[in-house]
Structures are given as C-alpha cells and as structure tokens.
C-alpha positions in Angstrom: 123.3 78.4 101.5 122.8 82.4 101.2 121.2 83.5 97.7 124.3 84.1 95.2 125.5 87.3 95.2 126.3 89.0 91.9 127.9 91.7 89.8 127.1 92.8 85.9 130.8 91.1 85.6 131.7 88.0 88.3 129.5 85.5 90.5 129.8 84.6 93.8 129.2 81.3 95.3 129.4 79.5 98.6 132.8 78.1 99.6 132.0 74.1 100.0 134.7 73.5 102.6 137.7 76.1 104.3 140.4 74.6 101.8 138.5 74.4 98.5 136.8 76.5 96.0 134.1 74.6 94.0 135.2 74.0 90.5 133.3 75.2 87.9 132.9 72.4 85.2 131.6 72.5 81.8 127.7 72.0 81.2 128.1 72.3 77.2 127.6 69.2 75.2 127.2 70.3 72.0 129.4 71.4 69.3 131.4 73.9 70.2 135.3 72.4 70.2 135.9 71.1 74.1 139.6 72.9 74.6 138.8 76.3 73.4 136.0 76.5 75.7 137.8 74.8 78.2 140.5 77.6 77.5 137.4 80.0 78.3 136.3 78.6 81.3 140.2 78.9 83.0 140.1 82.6 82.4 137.0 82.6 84.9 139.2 84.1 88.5 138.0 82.9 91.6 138.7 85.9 94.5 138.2 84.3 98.1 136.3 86.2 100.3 134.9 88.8 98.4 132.7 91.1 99.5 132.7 89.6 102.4 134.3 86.3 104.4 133.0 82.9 103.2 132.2 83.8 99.7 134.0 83.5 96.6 133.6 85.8 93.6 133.7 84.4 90.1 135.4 87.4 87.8 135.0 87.2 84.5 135.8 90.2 83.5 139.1 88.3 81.9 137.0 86.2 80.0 134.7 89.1 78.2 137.8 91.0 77.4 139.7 87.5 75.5 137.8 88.3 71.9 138.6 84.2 71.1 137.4 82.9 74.9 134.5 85.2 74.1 133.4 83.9 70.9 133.4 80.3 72.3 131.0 81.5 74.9 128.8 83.0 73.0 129.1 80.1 70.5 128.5 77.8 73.0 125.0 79.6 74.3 123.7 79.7 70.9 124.9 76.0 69.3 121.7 73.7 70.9 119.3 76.3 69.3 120.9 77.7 66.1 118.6 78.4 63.7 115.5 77.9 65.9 114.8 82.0 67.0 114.4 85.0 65.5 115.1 87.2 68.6 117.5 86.9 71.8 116.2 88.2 74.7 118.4 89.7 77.1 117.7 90.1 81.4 118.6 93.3 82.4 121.7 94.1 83.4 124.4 91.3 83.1 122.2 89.0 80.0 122.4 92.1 78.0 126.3 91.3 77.8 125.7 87.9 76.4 122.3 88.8 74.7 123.8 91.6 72.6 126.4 89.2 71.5 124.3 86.5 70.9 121.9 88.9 68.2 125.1 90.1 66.9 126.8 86.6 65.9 123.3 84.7 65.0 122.1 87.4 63.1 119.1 87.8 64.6 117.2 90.7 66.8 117.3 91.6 70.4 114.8 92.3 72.6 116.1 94.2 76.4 114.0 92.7 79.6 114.7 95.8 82.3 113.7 96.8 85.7 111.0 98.0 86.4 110.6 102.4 85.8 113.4 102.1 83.1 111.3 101.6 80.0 109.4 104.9 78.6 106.6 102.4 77.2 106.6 99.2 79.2 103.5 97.1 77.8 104.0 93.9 79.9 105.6 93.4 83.5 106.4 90.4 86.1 106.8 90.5 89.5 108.8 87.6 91.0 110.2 86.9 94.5 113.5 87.2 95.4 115.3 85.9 98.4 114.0 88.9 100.9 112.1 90.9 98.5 110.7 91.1 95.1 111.7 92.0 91.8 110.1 93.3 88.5 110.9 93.3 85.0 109.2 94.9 81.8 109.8 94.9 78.2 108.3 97.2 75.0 105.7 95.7 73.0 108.3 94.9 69.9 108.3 91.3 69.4 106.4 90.4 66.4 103.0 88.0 67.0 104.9 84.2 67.1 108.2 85.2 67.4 110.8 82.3 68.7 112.5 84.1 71.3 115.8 83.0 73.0 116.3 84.2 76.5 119.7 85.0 77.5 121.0 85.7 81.2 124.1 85.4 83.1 123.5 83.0 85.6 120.7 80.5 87.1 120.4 80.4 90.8 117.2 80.2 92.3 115.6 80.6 88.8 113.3 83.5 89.9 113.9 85.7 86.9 114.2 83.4 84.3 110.7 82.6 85.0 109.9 85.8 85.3 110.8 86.2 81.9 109.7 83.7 80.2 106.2 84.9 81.4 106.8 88.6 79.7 107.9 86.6 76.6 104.7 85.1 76.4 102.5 87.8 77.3 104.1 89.7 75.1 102.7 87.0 72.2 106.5 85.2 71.5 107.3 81.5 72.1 110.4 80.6 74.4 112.6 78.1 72.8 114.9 78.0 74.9 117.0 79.9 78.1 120.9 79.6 77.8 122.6 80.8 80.9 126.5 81.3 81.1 127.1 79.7 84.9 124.5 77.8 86.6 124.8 77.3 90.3 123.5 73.9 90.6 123.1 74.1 94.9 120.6 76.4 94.5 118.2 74.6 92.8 117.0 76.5 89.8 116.4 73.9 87.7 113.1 72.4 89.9 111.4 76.2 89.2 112.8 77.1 85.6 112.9 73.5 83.7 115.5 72.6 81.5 118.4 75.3 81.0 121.5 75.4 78.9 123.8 76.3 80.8 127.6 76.6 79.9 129.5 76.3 82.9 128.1 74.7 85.8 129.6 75.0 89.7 
C-alpha cells in the first residue's frame, strides 16, 4: 500500500477492492455521546479517485465547518486525558487545526511543532524518515521545565512524525501524556512505531 496521501483538510487512503470504499469506524471509547459523533464522522466525504486513480480522498472540510460535529471532535480528542496537560501540541500544518481547538476548549496553552526554516528561534529539531525522503520539525524553547504536553495531529499513518515529536517534546524538557489523532489508518501500521494513540476515527 502507497504512503497516504494528505491535504491540511481531507485524507486519502487506498481503495480495498474496485466496488468498496473502506469505512471509517469510530476508535473513541470514552465519553463523548456515541450519535453526535457518529453524526460527525458521516459528514467525513469520501471522493473516488482523487488526485489520481485508485485512491480515495477523505474531505473533511464539512465536518470543520458543522460548529456541533466539530465540538464532538474536538471533545472526543481531549475526553481520555482531560485534566492531565497543561499544553497541546500541535504538528504543523493540519494538527494546528485540531491543536488550536483543543487549547481553546481545555483551557490550556498551545505549543506549534513546524517545518523546519519556519521558526525565527528554533531551539530543538527532529529529523525523521518519510516514505522517499526525510522530514524535519522544530519548535521554540516555550514549554515550561515539566510541562504535560498533549500532542495533537491529524492523522497516524506510518507514525513517523508523531515520533518525531514526541522526541522535540522531550528535548524540549515536557512530558508526553498522550497523542490524540483525528483518523488513524490502521493498514499502515503506525501503531508498531508510535505506541498507543487515541485515535477518533479509525479506517
């Protein structure tokens, strides 16, 4: 299977067969109320063969712009660690969408993970692999000594940068508690690199 293919609003998986899409399922099992997020999850469009034949792109644009499907989402990410961190970090460019959120409805702070040459005063950086090159991420020296740190991305494929940021994190003298994902692509394997994940919708 070809490394998922991504925009800062949709995924893109595999096709498993000519006829079918895969179904995305629900990964949450916490508690955030089952039909609202349910409601969410069916707002998720499935576009075949997009960008190109064999691949189906997961929109959710419709879901960010529902304000209720939304706050189930972001609900949902924060519900098996409320109370537990002090800062959400966010994986440039699609987990600032759900990081922002997350800081905004726990009440806590946020702390941007970027590319590499976007950050005026980068004091830690990770390099990681990616399917046919490598990546790198930095983050400002802002976290306070200790801080639990909640790190927020869109999706988990091969789990490349989520490792990749939890290392910064830690460098950067914070504790992970957690990593809360919106769609996990479970063919990919990300799990057997990344650990466990909270992942809301799984396909």
């Amino acid at each position: 299977m070809s490394f998922a293919q991504a925009t800062a609003s949709a995924y893109i998986v595999r096709k498993s067969g000519p006829e079918e899409f895969p179904r995305i399922t629900s990964g949450y099992g916490g508690r955030v109320d089952a039909a609202p997020l349910a409601r969410a999850e069916s707002l998720i469009r499935s576009i075949p063969d997009y960008p190109e034949p064999g691949i189906v792109f997961r929109d959710i644009t419709p879901l960010l712009a529902d304000a209720a499907a939304l706050g189930e989402v972001i609900d949902a990410l924060i519900a098996p660690f409320a109370g537990r961190f002090d800062v959400v970090a966010g994986i440039e460019a699609r987990g600032f969408l759900l990081a922002g959120a997350i800081a905004t409805r726990a009440e806590v702070g946020l702390v941007p993970i970027r590319k590499a040459g976007k950050l005026p005063r980068p004091a830690a950086s990770v390099s990681y692999a990616l399917e046919y090159a490598t990546a790198t991420i930095e983050a400002h020296d802002d976290l306070p000594e200790g801080a639990r740190v909640l790190l927020a991305d869109d999706v988990l494929a091969t789990g490349g940068t989520l490792v990749a940021g939890h290392q910064i994190v830690r460098s950067l003298g914070g504790e992970v508690v957690g990593s809360a994902v919106l769609l996990e692509i479970a063919a990919l394997g990300g799990r057997a690199a990344t650990g466990d994940v909270h992942a809301v919708f799984t396909v």
